[in-house]
N, CA, C and O atoms as a DFTB+ gen file, in Angstrom:
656 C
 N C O
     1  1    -171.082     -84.586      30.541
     2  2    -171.707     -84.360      29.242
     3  2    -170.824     -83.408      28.444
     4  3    -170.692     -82.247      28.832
     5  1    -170.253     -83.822      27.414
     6  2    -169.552     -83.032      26.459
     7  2    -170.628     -81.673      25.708
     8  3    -171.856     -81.617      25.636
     9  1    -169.647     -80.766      25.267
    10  2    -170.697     -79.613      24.869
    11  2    -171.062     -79.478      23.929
    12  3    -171.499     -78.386      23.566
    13  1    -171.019     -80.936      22.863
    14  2    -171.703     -80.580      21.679
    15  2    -172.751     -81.826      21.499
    16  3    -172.683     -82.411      20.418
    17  1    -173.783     -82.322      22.521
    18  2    -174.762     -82.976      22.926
    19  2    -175.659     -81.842      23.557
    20  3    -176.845     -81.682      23.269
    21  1    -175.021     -81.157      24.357
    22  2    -175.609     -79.694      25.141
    23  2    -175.810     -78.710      24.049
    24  3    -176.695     -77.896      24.311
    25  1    -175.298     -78.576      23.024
    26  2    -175.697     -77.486      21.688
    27  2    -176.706     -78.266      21.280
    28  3    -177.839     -77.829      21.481
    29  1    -176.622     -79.008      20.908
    30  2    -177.738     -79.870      19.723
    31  2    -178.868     -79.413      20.287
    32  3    -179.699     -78.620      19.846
    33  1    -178.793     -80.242      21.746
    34  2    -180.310     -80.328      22.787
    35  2    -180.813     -79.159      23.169
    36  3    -181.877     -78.926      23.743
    37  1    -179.600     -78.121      22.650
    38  2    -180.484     -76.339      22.665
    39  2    -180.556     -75.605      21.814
    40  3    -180.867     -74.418      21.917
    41  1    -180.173     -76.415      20.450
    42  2    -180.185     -75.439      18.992
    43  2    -181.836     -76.649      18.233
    44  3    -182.868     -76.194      17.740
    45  1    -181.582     -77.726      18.368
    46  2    -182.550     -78.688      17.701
    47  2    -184.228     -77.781      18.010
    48  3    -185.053     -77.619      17.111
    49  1    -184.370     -77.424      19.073
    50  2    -185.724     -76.919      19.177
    51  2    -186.370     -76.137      18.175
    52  3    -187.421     -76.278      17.550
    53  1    -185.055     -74.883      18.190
    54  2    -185.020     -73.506      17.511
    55  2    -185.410     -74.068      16.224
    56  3    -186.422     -73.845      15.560
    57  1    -184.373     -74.874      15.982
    58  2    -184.088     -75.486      14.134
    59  2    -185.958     -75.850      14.198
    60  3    -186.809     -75.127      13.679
    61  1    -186.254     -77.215      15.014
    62  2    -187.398     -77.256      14.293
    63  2    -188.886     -76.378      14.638
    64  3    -189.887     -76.459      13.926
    65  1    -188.821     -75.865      15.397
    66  2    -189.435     -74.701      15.400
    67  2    -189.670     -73.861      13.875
    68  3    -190.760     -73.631      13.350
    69  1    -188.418     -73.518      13.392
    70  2    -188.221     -72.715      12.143
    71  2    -189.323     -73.579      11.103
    72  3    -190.295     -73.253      10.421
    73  1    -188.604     -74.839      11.388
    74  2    -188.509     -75.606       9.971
    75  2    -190.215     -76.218      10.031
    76  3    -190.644     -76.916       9.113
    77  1    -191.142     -75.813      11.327
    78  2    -192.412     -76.079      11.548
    79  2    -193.080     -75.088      11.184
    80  3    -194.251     -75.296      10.867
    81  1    -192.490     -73.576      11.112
    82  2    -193.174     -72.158      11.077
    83  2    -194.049     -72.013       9.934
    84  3    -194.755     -71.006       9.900
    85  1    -194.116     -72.828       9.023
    86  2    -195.097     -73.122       7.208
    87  2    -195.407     -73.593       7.468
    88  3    -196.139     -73.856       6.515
    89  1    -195.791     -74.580       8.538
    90  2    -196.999     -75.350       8.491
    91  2    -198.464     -74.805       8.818
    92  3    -198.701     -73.932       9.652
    93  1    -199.220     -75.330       8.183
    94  2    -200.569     -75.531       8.782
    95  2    -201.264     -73.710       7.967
    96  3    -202.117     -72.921       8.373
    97  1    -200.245     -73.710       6.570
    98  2    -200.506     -72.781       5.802
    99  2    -202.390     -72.995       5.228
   100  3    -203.119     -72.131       4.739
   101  1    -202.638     -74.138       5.467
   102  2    -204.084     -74.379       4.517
   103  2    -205.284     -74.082       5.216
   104  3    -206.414     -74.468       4.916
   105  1    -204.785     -73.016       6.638
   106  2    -205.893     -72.488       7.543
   107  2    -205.345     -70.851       7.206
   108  3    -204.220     -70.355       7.142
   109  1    -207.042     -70.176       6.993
   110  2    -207.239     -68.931       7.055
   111  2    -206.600     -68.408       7.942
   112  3    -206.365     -68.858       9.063
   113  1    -206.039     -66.655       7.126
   114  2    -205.434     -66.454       8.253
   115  2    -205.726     -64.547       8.158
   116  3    -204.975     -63.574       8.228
   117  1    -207.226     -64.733       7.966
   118  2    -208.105     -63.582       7.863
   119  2    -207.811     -62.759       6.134
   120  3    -206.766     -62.387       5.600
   121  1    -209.096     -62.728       5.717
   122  2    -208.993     -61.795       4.743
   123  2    -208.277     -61.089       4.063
   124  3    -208.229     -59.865       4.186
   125  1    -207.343     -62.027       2.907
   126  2    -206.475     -60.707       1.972
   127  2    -207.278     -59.614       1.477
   128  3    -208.420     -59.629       1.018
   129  1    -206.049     -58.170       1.748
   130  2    -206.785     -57.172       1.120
   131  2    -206.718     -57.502       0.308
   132  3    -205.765     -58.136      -0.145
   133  1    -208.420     -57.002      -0.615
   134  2    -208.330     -57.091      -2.199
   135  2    -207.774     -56.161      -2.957
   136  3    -207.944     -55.004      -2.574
   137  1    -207.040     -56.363      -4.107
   138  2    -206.725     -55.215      -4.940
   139  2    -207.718     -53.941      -5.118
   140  3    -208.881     -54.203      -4.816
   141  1    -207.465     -52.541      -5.575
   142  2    -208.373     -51.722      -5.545
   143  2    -209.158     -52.059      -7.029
   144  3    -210.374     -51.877      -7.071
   145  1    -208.562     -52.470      -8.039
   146  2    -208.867     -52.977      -9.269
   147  2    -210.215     -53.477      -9.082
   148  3    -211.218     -53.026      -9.635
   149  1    -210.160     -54.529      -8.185
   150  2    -211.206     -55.784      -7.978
   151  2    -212.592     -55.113      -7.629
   152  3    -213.618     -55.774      -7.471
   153  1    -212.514     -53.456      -7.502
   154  2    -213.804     -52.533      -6.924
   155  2    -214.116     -52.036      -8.647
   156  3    -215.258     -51.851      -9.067
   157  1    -213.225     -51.920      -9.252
   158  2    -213.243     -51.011     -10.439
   159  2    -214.055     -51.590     -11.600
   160  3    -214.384     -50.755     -12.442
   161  1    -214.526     -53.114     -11.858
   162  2    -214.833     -53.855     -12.920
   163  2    -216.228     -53.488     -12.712
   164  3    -216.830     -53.496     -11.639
   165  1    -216.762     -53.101     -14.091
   166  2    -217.963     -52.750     -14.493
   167  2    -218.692     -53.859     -15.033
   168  3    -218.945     -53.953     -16.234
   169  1    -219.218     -55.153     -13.706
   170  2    -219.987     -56.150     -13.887
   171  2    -221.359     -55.752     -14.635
   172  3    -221.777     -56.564     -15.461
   173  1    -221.945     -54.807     -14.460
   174  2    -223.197     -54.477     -15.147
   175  2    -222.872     -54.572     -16.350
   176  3    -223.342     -55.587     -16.864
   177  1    -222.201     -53.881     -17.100
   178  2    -221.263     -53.742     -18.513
   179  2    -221.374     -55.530     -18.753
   180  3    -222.048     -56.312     -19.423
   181  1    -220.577     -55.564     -18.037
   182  2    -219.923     -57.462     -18.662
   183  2    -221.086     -58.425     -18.733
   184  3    -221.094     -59.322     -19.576
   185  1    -222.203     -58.237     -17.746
   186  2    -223.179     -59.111     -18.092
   187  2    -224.333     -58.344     -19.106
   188  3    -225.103     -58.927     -19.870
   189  1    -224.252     -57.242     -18.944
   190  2    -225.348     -56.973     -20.353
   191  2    -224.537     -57.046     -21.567
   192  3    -225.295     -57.092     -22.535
   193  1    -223.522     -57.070     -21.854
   194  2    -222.708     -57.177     -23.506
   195  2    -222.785     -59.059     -23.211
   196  3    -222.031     -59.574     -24.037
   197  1    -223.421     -60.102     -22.353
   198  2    -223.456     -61.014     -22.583
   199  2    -224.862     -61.564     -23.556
   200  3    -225.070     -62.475     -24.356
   201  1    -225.664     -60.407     -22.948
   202  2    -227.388     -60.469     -24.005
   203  2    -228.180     -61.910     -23.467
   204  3    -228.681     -62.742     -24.224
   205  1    -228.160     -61.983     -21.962
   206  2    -228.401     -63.574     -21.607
   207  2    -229.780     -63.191     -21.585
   208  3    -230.188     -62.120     -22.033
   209  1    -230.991     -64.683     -20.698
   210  2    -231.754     -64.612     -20.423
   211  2    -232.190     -65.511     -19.041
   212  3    -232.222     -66.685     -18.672
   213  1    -232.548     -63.958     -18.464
   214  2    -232.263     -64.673     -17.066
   215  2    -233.048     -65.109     -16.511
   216  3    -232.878     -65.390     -15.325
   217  1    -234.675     -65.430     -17.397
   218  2    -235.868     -66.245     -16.920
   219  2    -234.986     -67.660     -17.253
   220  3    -235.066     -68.581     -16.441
   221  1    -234.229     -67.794     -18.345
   222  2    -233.933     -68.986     -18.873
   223  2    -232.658     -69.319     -18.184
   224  3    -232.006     -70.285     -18.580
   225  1    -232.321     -68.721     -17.356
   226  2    -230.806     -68.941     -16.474
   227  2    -231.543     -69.216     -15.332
   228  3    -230.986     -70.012     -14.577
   229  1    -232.791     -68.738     -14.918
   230  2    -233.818     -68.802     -13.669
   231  2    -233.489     -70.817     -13.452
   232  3    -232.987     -71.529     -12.582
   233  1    -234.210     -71.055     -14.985
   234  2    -234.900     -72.594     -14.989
   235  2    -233.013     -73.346     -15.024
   236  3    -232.823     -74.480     -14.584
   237  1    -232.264     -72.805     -15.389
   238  2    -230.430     -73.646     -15.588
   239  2    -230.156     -73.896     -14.182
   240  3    -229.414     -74.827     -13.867
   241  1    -230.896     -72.861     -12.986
   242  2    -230.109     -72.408     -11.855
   243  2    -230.389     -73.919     -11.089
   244  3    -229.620     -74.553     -10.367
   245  1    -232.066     -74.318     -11.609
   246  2    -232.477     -75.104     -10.754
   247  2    -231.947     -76.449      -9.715
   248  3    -232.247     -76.854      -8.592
   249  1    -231.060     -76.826     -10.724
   250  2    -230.587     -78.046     -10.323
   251  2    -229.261     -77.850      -9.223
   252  3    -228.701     -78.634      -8.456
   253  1    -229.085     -76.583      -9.510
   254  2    -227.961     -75.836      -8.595
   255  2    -228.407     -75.854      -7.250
   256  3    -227.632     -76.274      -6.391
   257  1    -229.811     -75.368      -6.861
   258  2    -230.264     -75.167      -6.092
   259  2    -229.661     -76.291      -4.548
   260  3    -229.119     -76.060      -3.467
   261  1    -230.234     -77.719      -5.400
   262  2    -229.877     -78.292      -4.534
   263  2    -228.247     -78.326      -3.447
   264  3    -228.111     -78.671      -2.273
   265  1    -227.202     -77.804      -4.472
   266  2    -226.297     -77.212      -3.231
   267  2    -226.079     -75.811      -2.921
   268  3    -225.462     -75.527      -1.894
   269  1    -226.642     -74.638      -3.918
   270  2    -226.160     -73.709      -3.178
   271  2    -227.770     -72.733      -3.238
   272  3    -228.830     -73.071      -3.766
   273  1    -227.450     -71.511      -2.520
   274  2    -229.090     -70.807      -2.122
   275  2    -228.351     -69.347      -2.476
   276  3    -227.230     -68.924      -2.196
   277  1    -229.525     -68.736      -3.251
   278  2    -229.103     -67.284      -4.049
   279  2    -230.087     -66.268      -3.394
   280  3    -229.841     -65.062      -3.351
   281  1    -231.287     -66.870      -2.855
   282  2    -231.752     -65.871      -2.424
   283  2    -232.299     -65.502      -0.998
   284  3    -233.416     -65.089      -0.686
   285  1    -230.753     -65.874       0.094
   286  2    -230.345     -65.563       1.375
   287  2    -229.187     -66.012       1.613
   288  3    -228.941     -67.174       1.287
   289  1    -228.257     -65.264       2.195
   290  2    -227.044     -66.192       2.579
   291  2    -227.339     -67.124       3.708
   292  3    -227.198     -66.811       4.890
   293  1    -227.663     -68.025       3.380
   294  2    -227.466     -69.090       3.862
   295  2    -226.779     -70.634       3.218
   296  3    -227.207     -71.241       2.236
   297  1    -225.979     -70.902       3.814
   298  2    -224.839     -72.128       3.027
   299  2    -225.851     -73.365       2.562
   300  3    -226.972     -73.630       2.995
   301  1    -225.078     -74.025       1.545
   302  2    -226.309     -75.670       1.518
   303  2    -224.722     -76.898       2.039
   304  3    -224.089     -76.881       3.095
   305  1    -224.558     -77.692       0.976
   306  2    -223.505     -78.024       0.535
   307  2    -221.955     -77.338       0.215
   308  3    -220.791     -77.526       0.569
   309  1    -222.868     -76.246      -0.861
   310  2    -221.900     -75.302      -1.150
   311  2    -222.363     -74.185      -1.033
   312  3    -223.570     -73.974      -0.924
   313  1    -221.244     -73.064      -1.040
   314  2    -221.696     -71.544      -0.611
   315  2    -223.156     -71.284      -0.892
   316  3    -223.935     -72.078      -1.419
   317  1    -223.435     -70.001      -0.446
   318  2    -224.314     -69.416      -0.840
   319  2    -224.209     -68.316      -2.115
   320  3    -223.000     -68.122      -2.247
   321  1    -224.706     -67.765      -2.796
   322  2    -224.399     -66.792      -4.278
   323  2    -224.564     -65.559      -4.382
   324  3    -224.229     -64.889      -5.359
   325  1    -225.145     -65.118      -3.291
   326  2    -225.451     -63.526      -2.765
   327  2    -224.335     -62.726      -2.945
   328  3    -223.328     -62.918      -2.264
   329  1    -224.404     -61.666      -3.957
   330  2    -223.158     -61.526      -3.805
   331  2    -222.182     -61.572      -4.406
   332  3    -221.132     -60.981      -4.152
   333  1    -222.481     -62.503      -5.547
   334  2    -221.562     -63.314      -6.149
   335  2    -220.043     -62.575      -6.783
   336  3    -218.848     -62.852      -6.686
   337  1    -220.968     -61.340      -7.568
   338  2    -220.081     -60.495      -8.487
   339  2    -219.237     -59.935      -8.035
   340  3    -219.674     -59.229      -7.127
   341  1    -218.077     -59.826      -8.171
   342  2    -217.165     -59.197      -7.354
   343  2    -216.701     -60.004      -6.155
   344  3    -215.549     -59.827      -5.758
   345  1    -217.392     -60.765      -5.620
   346  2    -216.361     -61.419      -4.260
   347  2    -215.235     -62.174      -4.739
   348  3    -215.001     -62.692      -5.831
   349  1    -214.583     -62.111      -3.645
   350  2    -213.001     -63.026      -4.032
   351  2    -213.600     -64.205      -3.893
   352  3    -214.723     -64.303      -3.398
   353  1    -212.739     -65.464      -4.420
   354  2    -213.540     -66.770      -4.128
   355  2    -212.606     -66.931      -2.906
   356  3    -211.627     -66.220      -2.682
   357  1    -213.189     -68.311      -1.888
   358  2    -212.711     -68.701      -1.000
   359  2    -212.714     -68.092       0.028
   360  3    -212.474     -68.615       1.116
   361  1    -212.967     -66.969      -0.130
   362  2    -213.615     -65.885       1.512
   363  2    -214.535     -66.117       2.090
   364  3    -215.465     -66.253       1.295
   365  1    -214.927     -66.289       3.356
   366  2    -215.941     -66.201       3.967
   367  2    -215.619     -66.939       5.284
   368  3    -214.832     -67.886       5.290
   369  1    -216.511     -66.298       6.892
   370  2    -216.404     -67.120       7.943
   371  2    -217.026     -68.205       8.190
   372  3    -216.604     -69.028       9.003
   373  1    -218.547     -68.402       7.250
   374  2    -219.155     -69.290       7.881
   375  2    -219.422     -70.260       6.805
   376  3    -220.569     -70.656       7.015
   377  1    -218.858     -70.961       5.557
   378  2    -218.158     -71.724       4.959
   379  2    -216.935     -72.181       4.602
   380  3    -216.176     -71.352       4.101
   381  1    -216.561     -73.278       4.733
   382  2    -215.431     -74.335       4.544
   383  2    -215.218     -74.548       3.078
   384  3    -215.542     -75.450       2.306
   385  1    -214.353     -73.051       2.907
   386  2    -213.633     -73.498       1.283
   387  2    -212.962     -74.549       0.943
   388  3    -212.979     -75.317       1.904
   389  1    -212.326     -75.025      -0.001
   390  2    -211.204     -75.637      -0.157
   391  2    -209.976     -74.665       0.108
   392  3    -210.033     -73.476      -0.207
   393  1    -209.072     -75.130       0.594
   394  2    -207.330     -74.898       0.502
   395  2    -207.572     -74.389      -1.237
   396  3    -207.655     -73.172      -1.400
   397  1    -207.647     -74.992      -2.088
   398  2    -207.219     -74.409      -3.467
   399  2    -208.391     -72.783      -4.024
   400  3    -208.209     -71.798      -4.738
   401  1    -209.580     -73.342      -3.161
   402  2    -210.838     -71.477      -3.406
   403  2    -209.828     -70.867      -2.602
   404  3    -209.084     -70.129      -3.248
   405  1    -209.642     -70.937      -1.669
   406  2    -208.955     -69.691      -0.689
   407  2    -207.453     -69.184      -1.317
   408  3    -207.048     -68.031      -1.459
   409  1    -206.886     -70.266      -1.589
   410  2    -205.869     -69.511      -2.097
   411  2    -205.743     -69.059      -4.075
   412  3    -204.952     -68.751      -4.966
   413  1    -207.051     -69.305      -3.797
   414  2    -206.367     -68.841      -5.658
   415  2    -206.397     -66.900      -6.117
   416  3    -206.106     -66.289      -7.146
   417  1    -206.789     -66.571      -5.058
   418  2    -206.994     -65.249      -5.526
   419  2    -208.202     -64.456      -6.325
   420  3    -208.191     -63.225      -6.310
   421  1    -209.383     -65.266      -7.115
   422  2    -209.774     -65.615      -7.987
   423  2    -211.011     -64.101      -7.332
   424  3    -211.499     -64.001      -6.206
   425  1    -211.181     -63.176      -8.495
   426  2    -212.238     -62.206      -8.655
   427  2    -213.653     -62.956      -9.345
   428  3    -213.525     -63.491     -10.446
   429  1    -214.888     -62.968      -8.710
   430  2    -215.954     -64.045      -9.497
   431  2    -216.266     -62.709     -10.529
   432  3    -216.084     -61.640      -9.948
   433  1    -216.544     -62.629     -11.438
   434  2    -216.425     -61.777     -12.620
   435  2    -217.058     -62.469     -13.810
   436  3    -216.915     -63.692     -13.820
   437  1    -217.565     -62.060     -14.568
   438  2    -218.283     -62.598     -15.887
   439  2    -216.993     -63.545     -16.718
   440  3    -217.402     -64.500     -17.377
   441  1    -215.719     -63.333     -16.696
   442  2    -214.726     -64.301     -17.584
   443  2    -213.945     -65.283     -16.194
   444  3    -213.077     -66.116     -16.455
   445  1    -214.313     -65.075     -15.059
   446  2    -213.822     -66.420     -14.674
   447  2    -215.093     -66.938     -13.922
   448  3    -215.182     -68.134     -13.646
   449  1    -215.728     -66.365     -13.707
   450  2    -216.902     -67.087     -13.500
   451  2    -217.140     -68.278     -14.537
   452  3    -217.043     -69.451     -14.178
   453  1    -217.519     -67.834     -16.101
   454  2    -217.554     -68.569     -17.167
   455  2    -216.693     -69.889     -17.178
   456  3    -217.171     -71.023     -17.191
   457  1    -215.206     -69.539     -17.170
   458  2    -214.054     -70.353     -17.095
   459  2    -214.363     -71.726     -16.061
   460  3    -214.408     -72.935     -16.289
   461  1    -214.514     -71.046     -15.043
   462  2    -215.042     -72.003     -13.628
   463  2    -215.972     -72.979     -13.787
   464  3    -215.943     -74.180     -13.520
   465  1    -217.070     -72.048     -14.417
   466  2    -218.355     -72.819     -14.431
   467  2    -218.594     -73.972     -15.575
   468  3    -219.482     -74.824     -15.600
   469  1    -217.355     -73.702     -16.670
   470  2    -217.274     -74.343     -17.928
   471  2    -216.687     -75.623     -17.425
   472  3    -217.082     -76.513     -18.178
   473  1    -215.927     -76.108     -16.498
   474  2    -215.082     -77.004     -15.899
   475  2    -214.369     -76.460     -14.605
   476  3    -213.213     -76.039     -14.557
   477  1    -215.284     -76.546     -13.543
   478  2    -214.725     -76.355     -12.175
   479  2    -213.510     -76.839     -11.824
   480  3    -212.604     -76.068     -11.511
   481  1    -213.326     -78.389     -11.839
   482  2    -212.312     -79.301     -11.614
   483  2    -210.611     -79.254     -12.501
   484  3    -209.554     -79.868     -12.359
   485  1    -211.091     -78.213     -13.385
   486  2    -210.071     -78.078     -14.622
   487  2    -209.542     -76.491     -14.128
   488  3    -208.356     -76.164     -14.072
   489  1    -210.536     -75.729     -13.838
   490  2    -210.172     -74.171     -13.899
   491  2    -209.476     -74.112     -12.361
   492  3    -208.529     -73.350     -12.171
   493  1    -209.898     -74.794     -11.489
   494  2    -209.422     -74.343      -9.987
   495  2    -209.451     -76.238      -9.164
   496  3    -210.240     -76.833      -8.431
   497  1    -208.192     -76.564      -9.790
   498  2    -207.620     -77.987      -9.269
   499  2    -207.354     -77.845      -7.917
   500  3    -206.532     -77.178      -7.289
   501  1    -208.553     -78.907      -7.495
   502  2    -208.428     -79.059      -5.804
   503  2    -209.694     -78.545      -5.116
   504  3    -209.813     -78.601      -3.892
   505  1    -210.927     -77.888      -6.163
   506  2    -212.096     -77.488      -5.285
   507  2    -212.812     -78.483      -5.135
   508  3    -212.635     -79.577      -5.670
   509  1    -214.057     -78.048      -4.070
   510  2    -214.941     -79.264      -3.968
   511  2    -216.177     -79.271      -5.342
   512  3    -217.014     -80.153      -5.536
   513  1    -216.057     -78.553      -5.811
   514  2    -217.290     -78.714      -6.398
   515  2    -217.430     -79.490      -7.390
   516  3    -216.735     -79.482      -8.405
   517  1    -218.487     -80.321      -7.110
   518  2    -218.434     -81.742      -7.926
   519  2    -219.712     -81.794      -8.552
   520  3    -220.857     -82.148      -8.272
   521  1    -218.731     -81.038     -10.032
   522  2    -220.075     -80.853     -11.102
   523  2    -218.770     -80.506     -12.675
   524  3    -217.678     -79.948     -12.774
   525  1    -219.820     -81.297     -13.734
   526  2    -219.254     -81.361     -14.446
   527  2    -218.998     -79.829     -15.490
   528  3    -217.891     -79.563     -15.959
   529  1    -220.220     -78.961     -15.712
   530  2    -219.424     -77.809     -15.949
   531  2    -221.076     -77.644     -16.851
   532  3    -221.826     -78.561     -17.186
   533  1    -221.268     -76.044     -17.073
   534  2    -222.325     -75.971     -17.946
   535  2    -221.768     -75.714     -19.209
   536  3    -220.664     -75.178     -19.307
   537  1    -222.572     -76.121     -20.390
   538  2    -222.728     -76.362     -21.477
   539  2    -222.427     -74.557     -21.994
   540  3    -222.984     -73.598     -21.459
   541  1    -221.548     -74.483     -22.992
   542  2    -221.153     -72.529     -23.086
   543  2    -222.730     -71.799     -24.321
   544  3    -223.116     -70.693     -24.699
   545  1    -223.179     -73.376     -24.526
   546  2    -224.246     -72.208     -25.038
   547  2    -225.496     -71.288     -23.544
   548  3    -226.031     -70.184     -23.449
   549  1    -225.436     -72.798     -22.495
   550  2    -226.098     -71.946     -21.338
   551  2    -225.646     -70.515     -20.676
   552  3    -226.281     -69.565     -20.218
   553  1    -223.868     -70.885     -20.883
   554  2    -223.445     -69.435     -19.979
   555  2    -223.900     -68.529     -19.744
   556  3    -224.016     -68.353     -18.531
   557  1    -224.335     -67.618     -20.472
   558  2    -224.551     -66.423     -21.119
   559  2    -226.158     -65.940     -19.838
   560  3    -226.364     -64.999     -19.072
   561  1    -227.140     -67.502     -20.329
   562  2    -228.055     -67.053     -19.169
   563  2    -227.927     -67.261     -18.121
   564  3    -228.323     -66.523     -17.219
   565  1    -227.166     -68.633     -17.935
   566  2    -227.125     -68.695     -16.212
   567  2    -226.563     -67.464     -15.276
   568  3    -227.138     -66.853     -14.375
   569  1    -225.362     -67.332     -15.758
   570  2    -224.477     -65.666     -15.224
   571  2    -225.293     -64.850     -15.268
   572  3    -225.386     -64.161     -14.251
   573  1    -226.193     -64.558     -16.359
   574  2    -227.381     -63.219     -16.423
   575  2    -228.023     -63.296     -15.214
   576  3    -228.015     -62.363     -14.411
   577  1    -228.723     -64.616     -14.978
   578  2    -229.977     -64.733     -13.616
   579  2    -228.698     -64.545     -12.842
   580  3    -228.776     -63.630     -12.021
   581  1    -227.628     -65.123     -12.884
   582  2    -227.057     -65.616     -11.592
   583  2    -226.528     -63.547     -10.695
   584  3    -226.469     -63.060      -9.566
   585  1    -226.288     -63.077     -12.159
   586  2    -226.063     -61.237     -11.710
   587  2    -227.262     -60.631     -11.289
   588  3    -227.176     -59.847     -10.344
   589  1    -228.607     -60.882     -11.914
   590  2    -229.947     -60.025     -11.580
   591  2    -230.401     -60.762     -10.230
   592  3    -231.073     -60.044      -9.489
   593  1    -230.173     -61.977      -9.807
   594  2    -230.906     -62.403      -8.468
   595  2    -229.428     -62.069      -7.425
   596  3    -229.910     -61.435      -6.486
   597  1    -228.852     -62.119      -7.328
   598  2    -227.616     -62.578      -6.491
   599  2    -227.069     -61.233      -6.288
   600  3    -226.816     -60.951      -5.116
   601  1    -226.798     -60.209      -7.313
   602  2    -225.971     -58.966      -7.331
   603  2    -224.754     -59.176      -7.031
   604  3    -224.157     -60.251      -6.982
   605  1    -224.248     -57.754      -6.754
   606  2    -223.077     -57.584      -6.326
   607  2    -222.280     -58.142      -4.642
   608  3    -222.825     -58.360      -3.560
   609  1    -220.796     -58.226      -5.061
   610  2    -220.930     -58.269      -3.011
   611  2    -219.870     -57.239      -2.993
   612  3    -218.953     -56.855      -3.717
   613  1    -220.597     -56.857      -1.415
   614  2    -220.834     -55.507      -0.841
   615  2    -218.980     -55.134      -0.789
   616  3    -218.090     -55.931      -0.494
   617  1    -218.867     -54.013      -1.089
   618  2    -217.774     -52.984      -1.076
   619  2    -217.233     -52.920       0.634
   620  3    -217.823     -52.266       1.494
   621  1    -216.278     -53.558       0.821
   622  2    -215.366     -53.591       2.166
   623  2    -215.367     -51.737       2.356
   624  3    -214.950     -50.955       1.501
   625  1    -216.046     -51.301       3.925
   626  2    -215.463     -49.973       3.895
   627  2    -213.867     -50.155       3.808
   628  3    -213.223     -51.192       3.974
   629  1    -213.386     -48.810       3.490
   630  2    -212.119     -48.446       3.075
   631  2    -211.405     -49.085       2.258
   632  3    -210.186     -48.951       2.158
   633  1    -212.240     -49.987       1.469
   634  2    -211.066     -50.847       0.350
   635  2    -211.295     -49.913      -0.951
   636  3    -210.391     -49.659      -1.748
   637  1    -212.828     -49.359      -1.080
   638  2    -213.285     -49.017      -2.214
   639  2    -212.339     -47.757      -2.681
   640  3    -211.781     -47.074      -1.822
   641  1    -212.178     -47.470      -4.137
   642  2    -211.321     -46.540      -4.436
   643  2    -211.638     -45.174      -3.820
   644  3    -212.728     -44.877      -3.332
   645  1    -210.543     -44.358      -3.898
   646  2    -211.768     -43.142      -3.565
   647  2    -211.893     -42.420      -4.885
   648  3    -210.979     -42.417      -5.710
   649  1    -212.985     -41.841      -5.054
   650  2    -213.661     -41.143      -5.901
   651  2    -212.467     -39.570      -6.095
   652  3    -211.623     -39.291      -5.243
   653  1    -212.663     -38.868      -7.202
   654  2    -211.916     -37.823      -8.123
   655  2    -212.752     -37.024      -7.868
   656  3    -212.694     -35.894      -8.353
């Protein structure tokens, strides 16, 4: 056996080894830290300068219901909403994001919440959620109920800023 059949048959592994090491990027690979920023947004602020109504975001939520549940985490179809304000999208152990929720980075917040909810399929190409988008005169209340039933989600110890 000549010695450059004997290189190949002991460099080829290495090579594709390397050239395999990106794969299988579209599985979690535990919790990015969040920015400290992402603790700092004054959601109370952003949904009361919206002036919604959240008996009337109560009755918008309804049809939602059927895939997702706001008042327990528990999953349907789609996530659950507990929480909502402030979580990163695409986090969580015991739902199956899409590859495109997990990696977008995305803070749920009163202006991308809106964005999202205005055209899911347009704002975050590649999620599952298969809905055409609410109407922007609803926004205002659905986000209202969707902040007064759902709240905030909970502050990671040690991510939160520290206090002055």
């Amino acid at each position: 056996m000549s010695a450059r059949p004997l290189r190949v048959a002991l460099v080829a592994p290495i090579i594709l080894s390397l050239g395999l090491a990106g794969c299988g990027d579209d599985k979690p690979t535990g919790p990015p830290k969040l920015p400290k920023e992402a603790f700092n947004i004054d959601h109370a602020a952003e949904v009361a300068a919206l002036s919604g109504d959240a008996v009337r975001g109560a009755a918008l939520f309804r049809p939602c219901m059927s895939c997702h549940r706001i008042d327990e985490p528990q999953h349907r179809t789609g996530p659950h909403l507990l929480g909502l304000f402030g979580r990163q999208a695409g986090l969580g152990k015991s739902y199956p994001y899409s590859s495109a929720s997990r990696k977008s980075g995305v803070i749920w917040r009163v202006e991308t919440l809106s964005a999202y909810l205005a055209a899911p399929r347009k704002y975050m190409p590649g999620t599952k959620m298969n809905y055409p988008g609410v109407k922007a005169a609803d926004m205002a209340d659905l986000l209202t109920f969707l902040y007064e039933k759902g709240g905030l989600a909970p502050v990671p110890s040690g991510d939160a800023p520290k206090e002055k």
